[in-house]
C-alpha positions in Angstrom: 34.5 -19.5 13.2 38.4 -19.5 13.4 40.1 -16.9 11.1 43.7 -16.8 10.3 45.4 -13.9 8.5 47.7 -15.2 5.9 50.6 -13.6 5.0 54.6 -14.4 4.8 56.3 -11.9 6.1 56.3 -10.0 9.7 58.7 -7.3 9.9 59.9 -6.3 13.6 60.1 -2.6 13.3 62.2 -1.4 16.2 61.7 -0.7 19.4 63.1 3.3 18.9 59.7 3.8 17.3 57.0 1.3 19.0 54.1 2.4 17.1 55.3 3.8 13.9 53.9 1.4 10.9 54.2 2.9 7.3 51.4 3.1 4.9 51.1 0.1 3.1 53.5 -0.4 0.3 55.4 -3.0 -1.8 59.0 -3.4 0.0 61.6 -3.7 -3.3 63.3 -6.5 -1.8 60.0 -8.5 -1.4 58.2 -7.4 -4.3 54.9 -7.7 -5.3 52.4 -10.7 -4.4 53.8 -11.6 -1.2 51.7 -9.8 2.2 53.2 -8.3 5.2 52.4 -7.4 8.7 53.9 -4.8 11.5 54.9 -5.7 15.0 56.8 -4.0 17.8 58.6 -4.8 20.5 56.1 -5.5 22.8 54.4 -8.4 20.5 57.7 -9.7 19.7 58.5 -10.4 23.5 55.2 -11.4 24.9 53.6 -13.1 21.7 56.0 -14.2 19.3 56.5 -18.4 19.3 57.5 -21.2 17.1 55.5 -23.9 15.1 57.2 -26.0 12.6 59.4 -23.8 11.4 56.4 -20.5 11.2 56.6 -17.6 13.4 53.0 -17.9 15.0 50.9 -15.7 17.3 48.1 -16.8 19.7 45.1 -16.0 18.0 46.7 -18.4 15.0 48.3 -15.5 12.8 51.6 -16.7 11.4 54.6 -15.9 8.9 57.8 -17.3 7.2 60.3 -14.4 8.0 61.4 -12.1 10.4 62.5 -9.1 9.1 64.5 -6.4 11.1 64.9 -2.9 10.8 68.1 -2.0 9.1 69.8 -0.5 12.5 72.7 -2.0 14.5 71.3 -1.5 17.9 69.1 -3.9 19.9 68.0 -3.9 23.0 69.1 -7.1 25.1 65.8 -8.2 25.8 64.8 -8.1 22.1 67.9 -10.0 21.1 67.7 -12.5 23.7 64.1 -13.2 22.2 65.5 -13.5 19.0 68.1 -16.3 19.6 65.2 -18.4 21.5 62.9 -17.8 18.2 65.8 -18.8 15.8 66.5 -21.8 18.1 63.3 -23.0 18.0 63.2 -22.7 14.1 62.5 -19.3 12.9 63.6 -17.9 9.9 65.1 -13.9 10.5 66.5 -11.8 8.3 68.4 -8.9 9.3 72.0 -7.3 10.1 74.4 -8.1 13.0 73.3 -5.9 16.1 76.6 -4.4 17.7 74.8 -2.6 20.7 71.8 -1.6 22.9 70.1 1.5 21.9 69.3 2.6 26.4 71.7 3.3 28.8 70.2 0.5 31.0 73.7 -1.5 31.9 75.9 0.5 30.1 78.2 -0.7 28.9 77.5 -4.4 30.2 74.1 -4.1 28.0 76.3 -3.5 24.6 78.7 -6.3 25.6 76.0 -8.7 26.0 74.3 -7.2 22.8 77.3 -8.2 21.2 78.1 -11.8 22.3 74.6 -12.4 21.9 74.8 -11.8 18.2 77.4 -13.4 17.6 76.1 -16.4 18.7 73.7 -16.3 16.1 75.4 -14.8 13.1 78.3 -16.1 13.5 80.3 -15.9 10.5 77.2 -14.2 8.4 78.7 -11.0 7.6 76.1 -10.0 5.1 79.1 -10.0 2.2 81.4 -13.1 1.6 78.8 -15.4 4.1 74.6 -14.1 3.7 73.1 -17.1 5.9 73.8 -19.3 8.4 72.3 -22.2 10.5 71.6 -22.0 14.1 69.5 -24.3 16.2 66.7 -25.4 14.6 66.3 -22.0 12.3 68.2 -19.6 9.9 69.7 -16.5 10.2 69.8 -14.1 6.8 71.6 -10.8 6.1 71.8 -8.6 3.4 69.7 -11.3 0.6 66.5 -10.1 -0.7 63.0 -11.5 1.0 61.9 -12.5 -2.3 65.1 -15.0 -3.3 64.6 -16.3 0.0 61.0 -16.8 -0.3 61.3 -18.2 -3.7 64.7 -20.6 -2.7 61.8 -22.4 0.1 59.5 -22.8 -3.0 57.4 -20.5 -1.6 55.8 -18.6 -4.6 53.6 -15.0 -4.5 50.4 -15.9 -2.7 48.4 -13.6 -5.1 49.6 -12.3 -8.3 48.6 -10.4 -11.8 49.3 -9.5 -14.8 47.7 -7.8 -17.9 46.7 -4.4 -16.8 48.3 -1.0 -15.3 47.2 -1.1 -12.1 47.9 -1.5 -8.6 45.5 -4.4 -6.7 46.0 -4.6 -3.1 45.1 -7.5 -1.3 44.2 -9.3 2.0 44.2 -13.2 2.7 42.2 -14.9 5.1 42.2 -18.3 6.1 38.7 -20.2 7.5 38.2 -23.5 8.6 35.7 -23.2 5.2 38.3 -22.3 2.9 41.0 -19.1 1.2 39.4 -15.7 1.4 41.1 -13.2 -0.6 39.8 -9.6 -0.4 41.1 -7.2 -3.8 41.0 -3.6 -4.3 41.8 -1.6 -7.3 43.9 1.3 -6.0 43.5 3.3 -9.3 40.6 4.9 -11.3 40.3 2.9 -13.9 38.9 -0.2 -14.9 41.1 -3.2 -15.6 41.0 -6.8 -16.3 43.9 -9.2 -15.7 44.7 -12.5 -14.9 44.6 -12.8 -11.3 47.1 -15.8 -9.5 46.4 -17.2 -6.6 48.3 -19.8 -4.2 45.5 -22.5 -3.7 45.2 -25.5 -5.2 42.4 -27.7 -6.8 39.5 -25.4 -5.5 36.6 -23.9 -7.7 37.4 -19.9 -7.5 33.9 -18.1 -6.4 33.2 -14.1 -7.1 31.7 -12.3 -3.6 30.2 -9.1 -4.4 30.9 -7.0 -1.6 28.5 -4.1 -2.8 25.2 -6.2 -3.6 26.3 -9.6 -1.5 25.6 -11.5 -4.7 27.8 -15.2 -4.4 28.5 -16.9 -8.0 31.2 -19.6 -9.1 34.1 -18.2 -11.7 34.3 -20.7 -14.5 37.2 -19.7 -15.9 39.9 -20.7 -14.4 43.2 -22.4 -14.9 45.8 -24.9 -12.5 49.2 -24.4 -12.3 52.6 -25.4 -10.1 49.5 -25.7 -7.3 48.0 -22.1 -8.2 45.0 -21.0 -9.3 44.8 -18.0 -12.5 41.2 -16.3 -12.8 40.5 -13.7 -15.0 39.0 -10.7 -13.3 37.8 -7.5 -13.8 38.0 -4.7 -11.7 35.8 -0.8 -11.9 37.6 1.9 -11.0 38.1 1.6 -7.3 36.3 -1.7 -7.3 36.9 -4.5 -4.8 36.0 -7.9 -4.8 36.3 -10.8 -2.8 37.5 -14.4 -4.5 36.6 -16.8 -2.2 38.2 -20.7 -2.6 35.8 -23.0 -0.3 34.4 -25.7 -2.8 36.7 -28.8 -4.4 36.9 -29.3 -8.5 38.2 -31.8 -10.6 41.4 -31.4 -12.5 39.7 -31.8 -16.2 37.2 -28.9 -15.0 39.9 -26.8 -14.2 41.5 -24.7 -17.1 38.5 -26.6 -19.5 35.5 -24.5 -19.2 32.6 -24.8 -22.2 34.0 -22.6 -24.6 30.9 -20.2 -24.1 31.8 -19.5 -20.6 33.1 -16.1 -19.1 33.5 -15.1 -15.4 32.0 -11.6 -16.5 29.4 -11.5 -18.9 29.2 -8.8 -21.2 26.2 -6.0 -20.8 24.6 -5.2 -24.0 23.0 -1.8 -24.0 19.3 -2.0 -24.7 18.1 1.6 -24.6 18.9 4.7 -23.5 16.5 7.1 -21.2 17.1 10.3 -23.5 14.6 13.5 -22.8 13.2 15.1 -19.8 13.5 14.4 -16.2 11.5 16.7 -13.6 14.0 17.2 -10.5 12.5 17.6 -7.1 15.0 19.7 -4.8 14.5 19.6 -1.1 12.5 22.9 -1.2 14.2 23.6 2.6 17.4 23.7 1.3 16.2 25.1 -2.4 17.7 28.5 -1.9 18.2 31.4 -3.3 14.9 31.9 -5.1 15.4 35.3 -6.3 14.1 34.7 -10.1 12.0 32.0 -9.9 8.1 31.1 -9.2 5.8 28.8 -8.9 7.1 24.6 -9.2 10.3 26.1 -9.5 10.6 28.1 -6.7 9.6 25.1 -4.8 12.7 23.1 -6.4 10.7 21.5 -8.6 12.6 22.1 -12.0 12.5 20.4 -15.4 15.1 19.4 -16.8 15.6 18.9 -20.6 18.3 16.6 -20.4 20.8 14.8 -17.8 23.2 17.4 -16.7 25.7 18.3 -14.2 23.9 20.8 -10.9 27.0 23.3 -11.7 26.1 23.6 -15.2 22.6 25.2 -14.5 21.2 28.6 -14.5 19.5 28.3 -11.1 21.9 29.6 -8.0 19.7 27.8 -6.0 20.6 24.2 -7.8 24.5 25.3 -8.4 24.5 25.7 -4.6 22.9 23.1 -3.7 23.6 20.1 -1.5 20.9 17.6 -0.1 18.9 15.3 -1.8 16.9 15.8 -5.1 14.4 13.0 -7.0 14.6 12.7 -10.4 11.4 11.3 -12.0 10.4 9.2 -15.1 8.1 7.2 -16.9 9.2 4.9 -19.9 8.5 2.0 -21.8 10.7 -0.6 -22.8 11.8 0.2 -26.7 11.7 -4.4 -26.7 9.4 -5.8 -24.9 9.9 -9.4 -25.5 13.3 -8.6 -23.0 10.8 -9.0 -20.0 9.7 -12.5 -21.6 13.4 -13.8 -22.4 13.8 -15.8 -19.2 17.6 -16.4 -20.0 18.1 -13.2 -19.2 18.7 -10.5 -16.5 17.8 -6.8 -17.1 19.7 -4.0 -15.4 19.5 -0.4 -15.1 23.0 1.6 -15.6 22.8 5.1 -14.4 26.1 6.1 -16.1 27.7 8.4 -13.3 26.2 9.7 -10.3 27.4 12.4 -7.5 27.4 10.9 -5.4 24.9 8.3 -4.2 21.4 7.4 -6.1 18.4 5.3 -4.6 16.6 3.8 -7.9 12.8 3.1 -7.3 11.1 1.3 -10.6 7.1 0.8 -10.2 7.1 1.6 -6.5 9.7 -1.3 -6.0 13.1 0.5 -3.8 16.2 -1.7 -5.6 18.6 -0.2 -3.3 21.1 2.5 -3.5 24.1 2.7 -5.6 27.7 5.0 -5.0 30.6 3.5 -7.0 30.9 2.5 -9.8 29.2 0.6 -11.6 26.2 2.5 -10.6 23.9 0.0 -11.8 20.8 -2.2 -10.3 19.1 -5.1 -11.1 15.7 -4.2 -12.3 14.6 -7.6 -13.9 11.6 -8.7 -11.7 10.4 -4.5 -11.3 9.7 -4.6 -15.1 6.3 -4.4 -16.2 4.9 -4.1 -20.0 4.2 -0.4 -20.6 4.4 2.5 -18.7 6.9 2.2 -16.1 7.6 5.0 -13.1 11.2 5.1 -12.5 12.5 7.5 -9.3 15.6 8.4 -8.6 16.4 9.9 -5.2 20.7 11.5 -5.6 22.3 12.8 -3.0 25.3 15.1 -3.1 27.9 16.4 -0.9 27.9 19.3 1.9 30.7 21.8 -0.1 28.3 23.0 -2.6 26.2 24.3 -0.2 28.8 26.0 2.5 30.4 27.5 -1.2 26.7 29.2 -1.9 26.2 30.1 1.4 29.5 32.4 1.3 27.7 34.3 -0.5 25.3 35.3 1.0 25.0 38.0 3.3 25.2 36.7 6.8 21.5 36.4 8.2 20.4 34.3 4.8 22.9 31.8 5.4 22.0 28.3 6.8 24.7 26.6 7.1 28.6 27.8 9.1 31.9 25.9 9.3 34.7 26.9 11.0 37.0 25.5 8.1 38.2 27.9 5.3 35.6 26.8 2.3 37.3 26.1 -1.4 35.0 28.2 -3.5 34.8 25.8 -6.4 31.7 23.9 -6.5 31.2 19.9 -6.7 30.0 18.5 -9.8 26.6 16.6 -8.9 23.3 15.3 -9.6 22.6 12.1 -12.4 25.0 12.8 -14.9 23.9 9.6 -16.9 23.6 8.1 -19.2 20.7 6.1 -17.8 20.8 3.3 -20.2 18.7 -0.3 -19.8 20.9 -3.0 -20.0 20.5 -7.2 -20.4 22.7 -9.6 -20.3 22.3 -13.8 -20.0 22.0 -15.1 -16.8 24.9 -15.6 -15.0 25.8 -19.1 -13.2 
């Protein structure tokens, strides 16, 4: 399947630092909504063509602009380069080279450097003149990406508004359709109304946690882009996926009961006792306790947090514990109710949880939501529910610290932060429905 990485802007990033790239970050003179990519010199000589006016690479990557580093030097091979891409109809943006940053030549290589550029400035200064013709391109200096951009009517490719957040994005193109990858890059939820450049195409939600596919069907059309409202978890991601064709009275017109994210509606919660099973080999120190419980089988009265207990040998621990219970459902009509689906939310866990219901595995959960579908595991009165958490290493390399030398398990060669991890099922567990989704 042919896959093309859409995005506007490739910036050349000098040739002084070949393989320096900067975090990812939102460039003030292109501003949000509007992608990016990184080359050096070597892909700028050996890959860099021309296609109707884009700046293309072999495997069918392409951009609008050209951005340069702001430096004055080039080296001649680079420029040369340049005035063959403008000439065939790029678009670069960038100040006047006056010389070659090697010794290669010298001083021949700043004097062809120089009459070089000036054939394709020319009288763009960067104050009084900002862009000028030459061949079939442009040439741009000191005018922001985003006027530029904007002057081609070429508007942000994805955009939002509504929350305080910061969503990062990817876009692919497929000979299917858009693919447009999002990530919340904060921890907290939001929910905004998400642009995107594509027109007359039925927006569809790709889970890429549970791989469940489902149409958005709220939407609106625009100036030949596309506004969903979304709704992000902390650190949640999502992919919005543009493949299918819809009609302009859909569009923007949904039945007024519609929503792309159905609301939850807590049910019941699993108050009470859990029993926790501990992995009994790394259930240590004992000192204290007997029987079940020396064995790292211990009852909890409630959902709590490992570091809040009495037990050194649960504060310390790291590895994998079971938490087991049986409950009925408070309603039991909500397994009859066909229009809906029936979830388990297990509130927060540290840091992963594996949820068995009735001897039924429904798959492991570690970001938020923690939550699984437990609709078709339901059965009318008793049910077993198991759920298998596992933490992380610190807790145990902190506990192990100490303890004098030939009772320890576990060694590091890395100085250990003695604060402990919070972990375990902190909850709450709650059952949750909600009517089926498209």
């Amino acid at each position: 399947m042919f896959v093309k990485f859409s995005a506007d802007v490739l910036y050349y990033n000098g040739d002084w630092a070949p393989n320096l790239v900067e975090p990812k970050h939102v460039d003030p003179a292109l501003g949000k909504g509007y992608d990016y990519d990184v080359c050096n010199a070597e892909v700028l000589l050996t890959r860099l063509s021309v296609k109707e006016g884009r700046i293309v690479l072999p495997d069918g990557m392409n951009y609008r602009l050209l951005v340069l580093p702001e430096r004055r030097q080039m080296p001649v091979e680079v420029i040369k380069k340049l005035r063959q891409l403008v000439q065939a109809g790029a678009t670069v943006v960038g100040p006047m080279p006056h010389s070659d940053p090697g010794l290669k030549n010298y001083p021949k290589c700043d004097q062809d450097v120089r009459r070089i550029a000036a054939e394709i400035w020319g009288d763009c200064d960067g104050q009084a003149v900002k862009q000028r013709r030459f061949g079939e391109g442009r040439i741009f200096w000191n005018k922001p990406l985003r006027e530029i951009l904007l002057a081609d009517g070429v508007r942000p490719d994805f955009d939002y508004s509504g929350g305080n957040t910061f969503i990062d994005f990817i876009h692919r193109t497929t000979a299917e359709g858009e693919v447009y990858f999002l990530a919340n890059r904060n921890n907290q939820a939001e929910s905004l109304d998400c642009t995107f450049r594509v027109p007359g195409k039925q927006p569809e939600l790709w889970n890429p946690v549970s791989g469940d596919r489902r149409d958005l069907p709220v939407f609106a059309q625009k100036d030949g882009r596309i506004t969903v409202p979304l709704e992000f978890e902390p650190y949640g991601s999502m992919f919005v996926v543009f493949r299918k064709g819809c009609a302009d009275a859909v569009a923007g017109s949904p039945q007024p009961a519609a929503t792309n994210f159905p609301k939850l509606t807590p049910s019941q919660e699993l108050t009470g006792p859990w029993t926790v099973q501990f992995d009994p080999q790394w259930f240590y120190p004992t000192a204290g306790l007997s029987g079940d419980a020396a064995r790292g089988l211990i009852a909890f009265d409630k959902l709590e947090d490992w570091l809040t207990r009495p037990e050194e040998a649960v504060r310390s621990f790291s590895g994998t514990a079971v938490y087991r219970k049986t409950f009925e459902l408070a309603d039991q009509s909500t397994i009859q109710n066909p229009k809906s689906k029936i979830f388990l939310d297990l509130g927060t866990v540290r840091e992963t949880a594996r949820v068995c219901l009735n001897g039924q595995d429904l798959g492991v959960v570690w970001c938020h939501p923690w939550r699984v579908e437990i609709t078709k595991a339901l059965k009318p009165g008793a049910n077993a529910l198991e759920i298998e958490v596992v933490n992380l290493w610190p807790n145990r390399l902190v506990g192990d610290a100490k303890l004098p030398a030939e009772q320890r398990r576990t060694r590091t060669n890395n100085s250990i932060d003695q604060s402990i991890l919070s972990s375990g099922l902190l909850g709450p567990v709650r059952v949750m429905t909600v009517d089926v989704i498209n």
